[in-house]
KERO-264240 format. One line per field, with one value per residue: chain; x, y, z of N, C-alpha, C in turn. Coordinates in steps of 0.2 Angstrom, whole numbers. Layout:
BEGIN
ch c(A, ...)
n_c1 c(X, ...)
n_c2 c(Y, ...)
n_c3 c(Z, ...)
ca_c1 c(X, ...)
ca_c2 c(Y, ...)
ca_c3 c(Z, ...)
c_c1 c(X, ...)
c_c2 c(Y, ...)
c_c3 c(Z, ...)
***
This chain:
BEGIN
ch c(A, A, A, A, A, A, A, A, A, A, A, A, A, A, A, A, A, A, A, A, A, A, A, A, A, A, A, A, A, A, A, A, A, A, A, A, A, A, A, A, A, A, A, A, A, A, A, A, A, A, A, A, A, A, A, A, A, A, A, A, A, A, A, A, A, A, A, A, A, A, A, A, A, A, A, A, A, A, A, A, A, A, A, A, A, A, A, A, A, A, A, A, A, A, A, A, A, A, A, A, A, A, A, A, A, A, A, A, A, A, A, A, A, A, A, A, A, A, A, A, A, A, A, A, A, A, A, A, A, A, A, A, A, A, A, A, A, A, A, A, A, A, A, A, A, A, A, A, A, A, A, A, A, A, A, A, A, A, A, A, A, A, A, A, A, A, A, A, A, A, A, A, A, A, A, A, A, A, A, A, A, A, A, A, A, A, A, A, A, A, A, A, A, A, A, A, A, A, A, A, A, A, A, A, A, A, A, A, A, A, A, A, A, A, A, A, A, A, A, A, A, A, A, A, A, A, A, A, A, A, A, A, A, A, A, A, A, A, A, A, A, A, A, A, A, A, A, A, A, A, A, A, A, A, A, A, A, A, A, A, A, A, A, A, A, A, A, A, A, A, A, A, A, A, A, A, A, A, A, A, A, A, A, A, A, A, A, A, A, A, A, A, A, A, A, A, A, A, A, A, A, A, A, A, A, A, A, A, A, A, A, A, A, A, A, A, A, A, A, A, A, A, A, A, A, A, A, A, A, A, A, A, A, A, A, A, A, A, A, A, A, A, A, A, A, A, A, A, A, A, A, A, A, A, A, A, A, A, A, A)
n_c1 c(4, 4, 10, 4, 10, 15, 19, 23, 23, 34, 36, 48, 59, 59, 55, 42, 22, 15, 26, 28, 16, 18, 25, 21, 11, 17, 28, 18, 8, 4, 18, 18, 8, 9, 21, 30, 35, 45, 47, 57, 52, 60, 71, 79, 81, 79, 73, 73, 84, 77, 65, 72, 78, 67, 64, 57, 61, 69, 69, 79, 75, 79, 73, 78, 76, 64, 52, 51, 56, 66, 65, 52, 54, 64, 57, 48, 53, 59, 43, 41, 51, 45, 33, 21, 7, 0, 2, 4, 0, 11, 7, 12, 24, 25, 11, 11, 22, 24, 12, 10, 22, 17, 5, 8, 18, 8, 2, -9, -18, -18, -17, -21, -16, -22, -16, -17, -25, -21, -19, -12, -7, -5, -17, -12, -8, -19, -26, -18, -19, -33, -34, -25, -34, -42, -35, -35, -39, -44, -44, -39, -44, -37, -46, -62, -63, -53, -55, -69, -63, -53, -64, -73, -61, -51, -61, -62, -71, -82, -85, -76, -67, -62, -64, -51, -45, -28, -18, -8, 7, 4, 10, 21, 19, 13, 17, 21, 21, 7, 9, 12, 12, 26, 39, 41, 28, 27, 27, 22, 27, 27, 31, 34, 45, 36, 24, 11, 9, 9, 17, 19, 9, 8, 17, 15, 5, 7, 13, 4, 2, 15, 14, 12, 19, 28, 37, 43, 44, 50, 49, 57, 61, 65, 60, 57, 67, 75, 68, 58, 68, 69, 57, 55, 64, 62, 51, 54, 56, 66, 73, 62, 59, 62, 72, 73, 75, 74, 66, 67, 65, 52, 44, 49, 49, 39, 36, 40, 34, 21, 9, -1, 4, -3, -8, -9, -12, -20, -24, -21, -26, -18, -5, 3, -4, -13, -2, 1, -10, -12, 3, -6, -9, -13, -21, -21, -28, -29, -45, -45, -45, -46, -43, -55, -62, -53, -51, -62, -71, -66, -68, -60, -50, -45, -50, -48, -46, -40, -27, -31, -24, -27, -37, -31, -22, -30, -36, -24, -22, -31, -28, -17, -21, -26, -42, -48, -48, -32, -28, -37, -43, -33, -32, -44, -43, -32, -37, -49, -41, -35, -45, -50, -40, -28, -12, -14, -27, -29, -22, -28, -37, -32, -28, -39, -46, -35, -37, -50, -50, -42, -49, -59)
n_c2 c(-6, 13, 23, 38, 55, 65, 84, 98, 115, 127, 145, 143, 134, 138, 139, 138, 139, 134, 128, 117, 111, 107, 96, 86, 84, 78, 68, 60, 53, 36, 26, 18, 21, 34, 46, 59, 72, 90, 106, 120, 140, 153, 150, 141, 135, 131, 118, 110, 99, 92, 88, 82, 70, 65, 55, 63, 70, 85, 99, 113, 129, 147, 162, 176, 191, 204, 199, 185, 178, 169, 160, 153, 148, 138, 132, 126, 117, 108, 104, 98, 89, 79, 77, 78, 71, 81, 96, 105, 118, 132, 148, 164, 166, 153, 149, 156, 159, 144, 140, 146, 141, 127, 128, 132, 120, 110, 103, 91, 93, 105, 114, 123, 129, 139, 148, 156, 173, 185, 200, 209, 209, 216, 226, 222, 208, 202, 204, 195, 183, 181, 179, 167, 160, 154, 145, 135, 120, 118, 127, 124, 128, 133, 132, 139, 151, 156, 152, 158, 173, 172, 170, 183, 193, 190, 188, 174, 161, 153, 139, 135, 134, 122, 115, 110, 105, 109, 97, 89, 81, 70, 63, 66, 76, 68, 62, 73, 77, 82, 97, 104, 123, 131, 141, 155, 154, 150, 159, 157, 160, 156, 157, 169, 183, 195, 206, 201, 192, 197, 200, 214, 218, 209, 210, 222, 218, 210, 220, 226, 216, 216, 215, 202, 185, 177, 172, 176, 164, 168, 161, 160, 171, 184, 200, 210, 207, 215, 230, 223, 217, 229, 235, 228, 232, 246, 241, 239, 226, 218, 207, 196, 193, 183, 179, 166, 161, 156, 138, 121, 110, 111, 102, 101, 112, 115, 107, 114, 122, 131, 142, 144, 157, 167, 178, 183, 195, 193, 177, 160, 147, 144, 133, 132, 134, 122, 114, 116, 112, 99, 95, 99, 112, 127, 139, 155, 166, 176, 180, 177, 175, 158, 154, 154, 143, 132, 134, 132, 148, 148, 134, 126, 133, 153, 164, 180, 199, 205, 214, 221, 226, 225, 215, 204, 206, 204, 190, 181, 185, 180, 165, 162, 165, 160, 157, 148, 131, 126, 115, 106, 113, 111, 99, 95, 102, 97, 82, 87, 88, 77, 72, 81, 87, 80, 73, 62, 62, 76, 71, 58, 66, 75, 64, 60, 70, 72, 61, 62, 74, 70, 58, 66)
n_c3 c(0, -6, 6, 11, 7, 16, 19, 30, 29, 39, 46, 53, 65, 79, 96, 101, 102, 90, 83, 91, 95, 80, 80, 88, 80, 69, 73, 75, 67, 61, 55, 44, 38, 32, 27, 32, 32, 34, 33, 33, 30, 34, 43, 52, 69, 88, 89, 77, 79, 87, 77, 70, 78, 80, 69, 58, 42, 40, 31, 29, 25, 18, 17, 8, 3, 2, -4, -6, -19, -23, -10, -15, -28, -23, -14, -23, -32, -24, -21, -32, -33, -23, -23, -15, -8, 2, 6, 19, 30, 41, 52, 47, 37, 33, 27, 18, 9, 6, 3, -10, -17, -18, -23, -38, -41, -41, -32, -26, -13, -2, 13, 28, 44, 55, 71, 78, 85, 75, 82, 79, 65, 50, 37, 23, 26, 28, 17, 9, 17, 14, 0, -4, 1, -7, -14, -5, 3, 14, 30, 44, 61, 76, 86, 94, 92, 86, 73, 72, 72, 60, 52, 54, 53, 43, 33, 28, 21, 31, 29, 24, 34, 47, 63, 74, 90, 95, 101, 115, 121, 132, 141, 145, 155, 165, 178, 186, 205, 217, 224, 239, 241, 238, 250, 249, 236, 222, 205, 189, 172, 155, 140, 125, 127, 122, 116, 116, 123, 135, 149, 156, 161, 170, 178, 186, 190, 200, 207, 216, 224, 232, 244, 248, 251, 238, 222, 205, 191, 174, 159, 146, 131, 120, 112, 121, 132, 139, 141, 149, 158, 166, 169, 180, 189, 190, 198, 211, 211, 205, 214, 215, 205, 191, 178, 167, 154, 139, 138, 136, 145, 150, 158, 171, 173, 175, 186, 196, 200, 208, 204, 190, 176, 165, 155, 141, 129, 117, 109, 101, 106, 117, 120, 129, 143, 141, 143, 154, 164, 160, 167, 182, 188, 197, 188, 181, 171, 155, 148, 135, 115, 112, 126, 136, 131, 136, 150, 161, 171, 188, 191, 182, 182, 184, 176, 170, 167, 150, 149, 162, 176, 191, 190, 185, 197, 208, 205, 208, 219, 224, 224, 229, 244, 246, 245, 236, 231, 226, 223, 220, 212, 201, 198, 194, 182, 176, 173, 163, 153, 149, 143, 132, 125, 121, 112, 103, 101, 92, 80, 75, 71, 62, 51, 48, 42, 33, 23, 19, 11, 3, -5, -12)
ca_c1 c(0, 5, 10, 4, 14, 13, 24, 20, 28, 34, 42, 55, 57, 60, 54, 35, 17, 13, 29, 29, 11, 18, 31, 19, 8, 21, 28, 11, 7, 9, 23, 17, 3, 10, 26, 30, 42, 47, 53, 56, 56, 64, 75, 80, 78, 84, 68, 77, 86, 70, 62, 77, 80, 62, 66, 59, 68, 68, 74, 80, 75, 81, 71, 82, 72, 55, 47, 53, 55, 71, 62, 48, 58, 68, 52, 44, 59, 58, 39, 40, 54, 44, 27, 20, -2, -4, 8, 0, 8, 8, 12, 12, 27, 26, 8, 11, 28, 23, 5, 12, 26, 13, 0, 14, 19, 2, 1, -15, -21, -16, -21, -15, -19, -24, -13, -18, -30, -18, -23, -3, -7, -9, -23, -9, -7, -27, -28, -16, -21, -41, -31, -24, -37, -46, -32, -32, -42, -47, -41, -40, -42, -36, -49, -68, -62, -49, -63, -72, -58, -55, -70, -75, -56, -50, -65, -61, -78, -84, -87, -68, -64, -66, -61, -45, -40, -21, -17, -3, 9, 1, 14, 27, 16, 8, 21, 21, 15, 4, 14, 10, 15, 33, 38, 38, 26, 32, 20, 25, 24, 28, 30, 40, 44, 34, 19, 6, 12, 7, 21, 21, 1, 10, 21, 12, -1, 11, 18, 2, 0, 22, 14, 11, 25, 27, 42, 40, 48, 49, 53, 55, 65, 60, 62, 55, 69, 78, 62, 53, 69, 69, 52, 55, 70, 58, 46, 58, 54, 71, 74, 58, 58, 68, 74, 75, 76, 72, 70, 65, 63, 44, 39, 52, 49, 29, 34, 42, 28, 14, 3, 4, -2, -5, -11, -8, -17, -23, -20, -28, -28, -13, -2, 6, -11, -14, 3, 1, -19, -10, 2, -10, -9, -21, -19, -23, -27, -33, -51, -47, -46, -47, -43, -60, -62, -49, -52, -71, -68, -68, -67, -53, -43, -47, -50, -45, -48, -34, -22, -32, -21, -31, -41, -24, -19, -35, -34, -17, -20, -36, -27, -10, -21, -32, -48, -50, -46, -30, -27, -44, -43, -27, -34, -49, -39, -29, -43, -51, -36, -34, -52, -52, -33, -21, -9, -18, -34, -27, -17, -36, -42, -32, -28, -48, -47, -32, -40, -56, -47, -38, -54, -62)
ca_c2 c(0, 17, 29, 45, 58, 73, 90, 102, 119, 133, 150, 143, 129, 140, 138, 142, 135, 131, 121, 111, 107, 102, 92, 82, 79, 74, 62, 56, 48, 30, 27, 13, 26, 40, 48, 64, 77, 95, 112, 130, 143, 159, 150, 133, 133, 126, 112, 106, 94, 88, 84, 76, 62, 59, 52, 67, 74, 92, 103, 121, 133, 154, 167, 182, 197, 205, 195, 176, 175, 162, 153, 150, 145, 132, 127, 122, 113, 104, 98, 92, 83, 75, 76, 76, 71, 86, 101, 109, 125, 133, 152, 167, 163, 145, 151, 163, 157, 137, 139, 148, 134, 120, 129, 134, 114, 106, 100, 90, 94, 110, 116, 128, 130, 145, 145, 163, 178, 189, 206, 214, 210, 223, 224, 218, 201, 199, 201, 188, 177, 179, 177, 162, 153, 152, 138, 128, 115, 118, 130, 122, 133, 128, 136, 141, 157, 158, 152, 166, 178, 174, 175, 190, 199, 189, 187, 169, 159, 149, 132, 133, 133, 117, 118, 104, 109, 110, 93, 87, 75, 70, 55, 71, 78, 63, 61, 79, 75, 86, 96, 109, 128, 135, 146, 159, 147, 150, 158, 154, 161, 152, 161, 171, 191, 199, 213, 198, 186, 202, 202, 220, 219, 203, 215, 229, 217, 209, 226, 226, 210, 215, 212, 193, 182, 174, 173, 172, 161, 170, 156, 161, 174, 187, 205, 214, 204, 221, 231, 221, 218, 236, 239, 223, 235, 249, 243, 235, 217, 213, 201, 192, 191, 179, 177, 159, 162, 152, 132, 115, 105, 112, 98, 101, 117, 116, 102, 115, 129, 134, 143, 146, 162, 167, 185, 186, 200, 188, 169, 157, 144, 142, 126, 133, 133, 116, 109, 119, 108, 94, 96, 98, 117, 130, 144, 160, 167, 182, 179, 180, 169, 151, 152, 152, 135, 130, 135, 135, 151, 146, 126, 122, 141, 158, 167, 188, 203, 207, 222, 224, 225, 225, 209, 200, 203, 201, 183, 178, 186, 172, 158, 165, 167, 150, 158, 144, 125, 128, 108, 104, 116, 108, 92, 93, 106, 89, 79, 91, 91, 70, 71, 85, 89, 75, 72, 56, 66, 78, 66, 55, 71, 77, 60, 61, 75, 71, 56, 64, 76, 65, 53, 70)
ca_c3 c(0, -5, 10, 10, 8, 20, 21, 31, 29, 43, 45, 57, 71, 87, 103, 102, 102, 85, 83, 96, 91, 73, 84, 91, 76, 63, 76, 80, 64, 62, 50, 42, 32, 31, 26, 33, 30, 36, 28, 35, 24, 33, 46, 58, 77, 91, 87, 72, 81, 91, 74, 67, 84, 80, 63, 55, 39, 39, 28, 32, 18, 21, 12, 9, 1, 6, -10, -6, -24, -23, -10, -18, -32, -19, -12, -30, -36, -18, -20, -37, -34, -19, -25, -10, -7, 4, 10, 27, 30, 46, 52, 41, 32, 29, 24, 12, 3, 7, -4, -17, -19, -17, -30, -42, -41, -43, -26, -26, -6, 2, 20, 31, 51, 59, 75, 82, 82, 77, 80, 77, 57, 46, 31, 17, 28, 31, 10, 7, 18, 9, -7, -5, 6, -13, -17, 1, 3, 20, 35, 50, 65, 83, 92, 90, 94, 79, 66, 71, 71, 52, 46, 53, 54, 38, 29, 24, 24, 37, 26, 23, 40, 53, 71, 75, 94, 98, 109, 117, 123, 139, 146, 147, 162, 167, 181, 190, 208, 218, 230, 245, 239, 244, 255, 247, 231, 214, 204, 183, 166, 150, 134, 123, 128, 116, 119, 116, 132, 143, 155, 157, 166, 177, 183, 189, 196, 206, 211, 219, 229, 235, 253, 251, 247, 231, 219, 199, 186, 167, 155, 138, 128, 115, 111, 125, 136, 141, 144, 155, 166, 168, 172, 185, 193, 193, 201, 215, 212, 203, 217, 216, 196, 190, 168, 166, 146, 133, 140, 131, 151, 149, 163, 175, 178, 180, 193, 202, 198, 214, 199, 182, 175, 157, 153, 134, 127, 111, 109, 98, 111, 123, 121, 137, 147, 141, 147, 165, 166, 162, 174, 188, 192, 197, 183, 183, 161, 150, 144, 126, 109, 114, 131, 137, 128, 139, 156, 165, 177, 194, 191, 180, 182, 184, 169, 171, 162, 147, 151, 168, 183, 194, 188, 187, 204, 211, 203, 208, 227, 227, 223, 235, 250, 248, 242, 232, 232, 222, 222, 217, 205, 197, 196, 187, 173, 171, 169, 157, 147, 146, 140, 127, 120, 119, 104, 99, 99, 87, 74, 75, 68, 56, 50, 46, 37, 27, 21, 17, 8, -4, -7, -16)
c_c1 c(4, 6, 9, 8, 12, 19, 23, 26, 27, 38, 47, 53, 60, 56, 46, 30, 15, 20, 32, 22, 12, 22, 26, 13, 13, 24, 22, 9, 11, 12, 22, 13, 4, 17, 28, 36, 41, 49, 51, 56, 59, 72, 76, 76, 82, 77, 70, 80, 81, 67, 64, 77, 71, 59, 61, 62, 64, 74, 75, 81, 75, 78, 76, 79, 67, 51, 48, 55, 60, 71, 57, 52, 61, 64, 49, 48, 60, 52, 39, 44, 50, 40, 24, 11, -2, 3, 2, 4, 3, 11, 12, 17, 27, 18, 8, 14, 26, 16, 7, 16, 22, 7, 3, 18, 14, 2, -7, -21, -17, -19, -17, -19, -16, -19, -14, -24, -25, -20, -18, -5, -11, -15, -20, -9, -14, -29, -24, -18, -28, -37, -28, -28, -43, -44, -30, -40, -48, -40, -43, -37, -42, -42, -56, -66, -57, -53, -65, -70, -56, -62, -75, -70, -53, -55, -63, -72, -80, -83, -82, -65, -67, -58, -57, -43, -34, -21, -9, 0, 9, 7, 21, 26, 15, 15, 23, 18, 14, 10, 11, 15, 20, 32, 47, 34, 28, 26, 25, 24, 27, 27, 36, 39, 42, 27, 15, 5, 10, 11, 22, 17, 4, 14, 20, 7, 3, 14, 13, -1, 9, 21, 15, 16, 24, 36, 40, 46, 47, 52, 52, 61, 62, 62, 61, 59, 71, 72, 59, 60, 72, 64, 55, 61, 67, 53, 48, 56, 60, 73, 70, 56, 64, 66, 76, 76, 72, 73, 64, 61, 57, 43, 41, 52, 43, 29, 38, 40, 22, 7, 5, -1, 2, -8, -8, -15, -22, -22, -23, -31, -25, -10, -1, 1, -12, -8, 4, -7, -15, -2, -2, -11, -13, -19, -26, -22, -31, -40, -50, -45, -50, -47, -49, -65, -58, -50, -63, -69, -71, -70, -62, -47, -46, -46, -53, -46, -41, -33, -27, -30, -22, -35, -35, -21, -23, -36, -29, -18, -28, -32, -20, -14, -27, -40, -51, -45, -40, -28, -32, -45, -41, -29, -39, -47, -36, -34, -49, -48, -37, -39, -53, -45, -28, -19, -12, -26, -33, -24, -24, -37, -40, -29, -35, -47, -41, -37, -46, -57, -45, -43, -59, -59)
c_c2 c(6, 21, 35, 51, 65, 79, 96, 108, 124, 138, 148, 139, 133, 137, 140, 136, 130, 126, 117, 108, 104, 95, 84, 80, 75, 67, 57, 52, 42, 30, 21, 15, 28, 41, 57, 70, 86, 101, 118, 134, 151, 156, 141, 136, 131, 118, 108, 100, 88, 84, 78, 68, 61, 56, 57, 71, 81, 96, 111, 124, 143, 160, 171, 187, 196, 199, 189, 173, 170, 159, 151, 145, 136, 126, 122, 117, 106, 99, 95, 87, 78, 72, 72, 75, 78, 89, 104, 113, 126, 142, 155, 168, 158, 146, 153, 158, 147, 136, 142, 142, 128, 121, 129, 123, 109, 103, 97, 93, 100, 113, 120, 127, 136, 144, 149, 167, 184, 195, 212, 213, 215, 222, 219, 209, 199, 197, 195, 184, 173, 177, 171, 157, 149, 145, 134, 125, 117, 123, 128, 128, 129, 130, 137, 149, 158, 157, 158, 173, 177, 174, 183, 197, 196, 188, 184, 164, 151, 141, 129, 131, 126, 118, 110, 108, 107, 99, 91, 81, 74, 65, 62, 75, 75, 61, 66, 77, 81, 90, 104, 117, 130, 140, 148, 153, 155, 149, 157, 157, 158, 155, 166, 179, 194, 202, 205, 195, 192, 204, 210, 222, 215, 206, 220, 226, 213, 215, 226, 224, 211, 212, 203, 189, 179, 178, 172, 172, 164, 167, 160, 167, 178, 196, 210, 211, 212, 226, 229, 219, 226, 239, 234, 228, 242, 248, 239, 228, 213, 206, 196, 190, 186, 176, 170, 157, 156, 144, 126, 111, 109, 109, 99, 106, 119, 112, 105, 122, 130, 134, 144, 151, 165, 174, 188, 191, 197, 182, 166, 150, 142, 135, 129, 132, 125, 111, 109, 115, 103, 91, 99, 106, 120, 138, 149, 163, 173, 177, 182, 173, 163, 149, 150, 145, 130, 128, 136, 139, 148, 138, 123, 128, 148, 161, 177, 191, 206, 213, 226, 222, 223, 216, 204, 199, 201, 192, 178, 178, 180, 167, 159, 162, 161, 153, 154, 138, 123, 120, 104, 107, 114, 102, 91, 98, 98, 84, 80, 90, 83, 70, 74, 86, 85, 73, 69, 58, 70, 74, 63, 61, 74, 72, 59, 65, 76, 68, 59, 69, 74, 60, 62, 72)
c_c3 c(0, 1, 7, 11, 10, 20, 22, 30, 35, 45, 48, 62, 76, 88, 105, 102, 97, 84, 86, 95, 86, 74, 85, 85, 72, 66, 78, 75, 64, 52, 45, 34, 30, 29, 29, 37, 31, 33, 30, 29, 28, 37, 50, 63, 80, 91, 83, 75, 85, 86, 72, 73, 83, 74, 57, 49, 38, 34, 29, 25, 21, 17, 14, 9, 3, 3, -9, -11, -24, -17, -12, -22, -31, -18, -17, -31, -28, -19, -28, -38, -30, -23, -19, -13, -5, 7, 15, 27, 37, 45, 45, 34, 29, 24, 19, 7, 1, 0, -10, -21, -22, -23, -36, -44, -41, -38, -25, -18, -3, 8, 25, 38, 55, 65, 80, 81, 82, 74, 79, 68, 54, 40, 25, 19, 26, 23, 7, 10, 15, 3, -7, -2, -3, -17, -11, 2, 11, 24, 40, 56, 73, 88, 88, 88, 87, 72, 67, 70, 63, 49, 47, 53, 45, 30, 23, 27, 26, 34, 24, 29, 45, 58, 73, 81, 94, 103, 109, 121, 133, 143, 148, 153, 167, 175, 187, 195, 211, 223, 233, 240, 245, 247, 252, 240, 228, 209, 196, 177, 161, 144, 133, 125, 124, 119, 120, 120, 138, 150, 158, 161, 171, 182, 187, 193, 203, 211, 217, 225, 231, 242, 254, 248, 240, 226, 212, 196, 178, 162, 148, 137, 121, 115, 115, 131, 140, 147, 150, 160, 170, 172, 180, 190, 194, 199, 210, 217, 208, 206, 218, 210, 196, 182, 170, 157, 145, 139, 136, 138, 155, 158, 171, 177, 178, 186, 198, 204, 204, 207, 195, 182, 168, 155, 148, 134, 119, 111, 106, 101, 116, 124, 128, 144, 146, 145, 155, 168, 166, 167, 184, 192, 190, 191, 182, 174, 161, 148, 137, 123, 113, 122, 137, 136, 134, 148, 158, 170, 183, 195, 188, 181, 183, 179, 174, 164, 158, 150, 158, 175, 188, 195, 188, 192, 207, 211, 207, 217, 231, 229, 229, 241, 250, 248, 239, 231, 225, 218, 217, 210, 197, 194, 192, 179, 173, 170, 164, 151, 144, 140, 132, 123, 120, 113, 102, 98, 92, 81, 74, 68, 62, 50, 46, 40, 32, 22, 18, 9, 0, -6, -12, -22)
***
C-alpha cells in the first residue's frame, strides 16, 4: 500500500506553540501510512534537532528578500521533486511562501492551520491570507475562537474553516506530583517576551500584591527581554523576578511551579495553558481567543480581564491566599485536558481530514 505523503511547511522551528504542536503531530502519525516530511522557509531553530531524533527529515529553507522570490523557487523545485499528497503550512510565512510553492507545483491537497487571532497583522497580511485561502483545501483553526476571528477579521468563509484543537503530549506531564505551595510558592509564566504574552500587566499586578510572598519564574525569551527587566527594577521586584530564558525542560519546571499564569493579550488557544492543566496546576489566564475554551472560570482556572491590573492581581491574590481550592482546581484542569486535548486526539483528527481530503 502506497504511504501518503505529507509536508508540512513553517516560517522557522524556534521555541513556540505552534511548533511544538507540529512536533507532536508529525511524530504522532503511524509510519506505516504516512510519510511525513518538514521544511522551513525563513530559518531553523533550536527544534530542528527535536524533529530530526524523532526520525523526521527536515529541511532548512532561508528566504532572503522581502518577496521570497528564490524561496519559492527552492520550495517548488523541492515539492515536485517529492510530490507530495498534501503540503499543510503553518504560520504566516510557511503560509504565504509554502501555498504559493505548493500551488505553483500542482500539489493536489493543500491546507493551512490557523494558530492565532492575530490582531498585530496589518490589512496587506489579512488580503493575502483571503487570497490564498481560494487555493487551500481547508483552513484548520485551533480554536472556536480563531474560526471566528478569520472569518470575521480575515473574511475567509466559514465552510472553509473546521475547528481541530491543539493537543498534546500527555505521558510528558503525566508524572508531576501534587505538592504543597513554597515558601515563598512560585507563581509561573511560559511564553515568549513579546507585547502579546502580557508580562508588562503581570508585573504591575504583582507590584500590587508585593505584601504577600510569592516569587515568579519567566521562561522564555523574546524582544521585550531588556524592557521588562527594567520595568521589574523599577518597580523594586528585581529580586523576586527571576529570567529563566528560553527552555525545552517544559515539565520540569511546571513540577516546580505553585501557579501558572498566562495574561496574553490575544491567543488562539494556549499550548502553554494546556501543558500547565495537564500538569495539575491551578492557573490563573486572560479571557481571550481560545482560552475560554480551555479554562471553566472558577473550576478548572481563573479566567481575568486582558491588560487589567487590577483583575490580574486580584486573581493571583485568590489563589495565593487560599480563596479557592488551588489543588482541586489543578486536578480537574488535568482531567479536562486527558479528556479533550491530547496528541492522539489531534493526529485522529487530522488523520480524518487528510483522508477525506484526498478521497475527493
Amino acid at each position: 500500500m502506497k504511504k501518503v505523503k505529507i509536508i508540512h511547511i513553517i516560517t522557522s522551528l524556534n521555541f513556540g506553540g505552534a511548533e511544538i504542536m507540529l512536533l507532536d503531530l508529525a511524530r504522532g502519525f503511524p509510519q506505516e501510512f504516512f510519510e511525513v516530511k518538514v521544511a522551513t522557509v525563513v530559518r531553523g531553530g533550536v527544534l530542528v534537532e527535536d524533529f530530526r531524533a524523532a526520525g523526521i527529515e527536515t529541511h532548512i529553507f532561508q528566504k532572503k528578500g522581502k518577496l521570497g522570490l528564490g524561496v519559492i523557487w527552492k520550495l517548488w523545485r523541492f515539492l515536485r521533486r517529492e510530490k507530495p499528497d498534501v503540503v499543510h503550512t503553518h504560520l504566516f510565512g510557511g503560509d504565504t511562501w509554502g501555498r504559493i510553492a505548493a500551488v505553483l507545483a500542482g500539489v493536489p491537497v493543500i491546507i493551512s492551520t490557523e494558530h492565532n487571532t492575530n490582531f498585530d497583522e496589518g490589512w496587506m497580511k489579512r488580503k493575502t491570507k483571503k487570497f490564498l485561502s481560494y487555493f487551500t483545501k481547508k483552513i484548520v483553526a485551533v480554536s472556536e475562537a480563531v474560526k471566528n476571528y478569520s472569518v470575521s477579521r480575515d473574511k475567509i468563509k466559514a465552510k472553509k474553516i473546521i475547528v481541530i484543537a491543539n493537543g498534546i503530549n500527555l505521558e510528558k506531564f503525566a508524572g508531576i506530583p501534587e505538592k504543597e505551595f513554597g515558601d515563598p510558592p512560585v507563581i509561573g509564566i511560559v511564553g515568549r517576551l513579546e507585547e502579546q504574552k502580557g508580562h508588562k500587566y503581570l508585573f504591575e499586578a504583582l507590584n500590587l500584591i508585593k505584601a504577600i510572598p510569592w516569587v515568579l519564574w519567566v521562561v522564555g525569551d523574546g524582544s521585550r527581554k531588556a524592557e521588562l527587566e527594567r520595568l521589574a527594577k523599577d518597580l523594586n521586584l528585581r529580586e523576586r523576578i527571576i529570567f529563566l530564558g528560553a527552555r525545552k525542560n517544559i515539565a520540569e519546571i511546571l513540577s516546580g511551579i505553585d501557579i501558572f499564569v498566562f495574561p496574553s493579550l490575544w491567543e488562539g488557544l494556549g499550548l502553554a495553558v494546556l501543558e500547565a492543566a495537564a500538569a495539575g496546576k491551578p492557573i490563573v489566564a486572560s479571557r481571550v481567543g481560545g482560552i475560554p475554551e480551555i479554562i471553566d472560570d472558577g473550576k478548572t482556572g481563573i479566567l481575568v480581564e486582558p491588560k487589567n491590573v487590577k483583575s490580574l492581581a486580584d486573581g493571583l491574590e485568590h489563589v495565593l491566599l487560599g480563596k479557592v481550592d488551588a489543588r482541586e482546581m489543578g486536578e480537574r484542569a488535568r482531567e479536562m485536558v486527558k479528556k479533550k486535548f491530547s496528541a492522539e486526539k489531534m493526529v485522529e483528527e487530522y488523520e480524518k481530514l487528510y483522508k477525506e481530503l484526498l478521497a475527493k
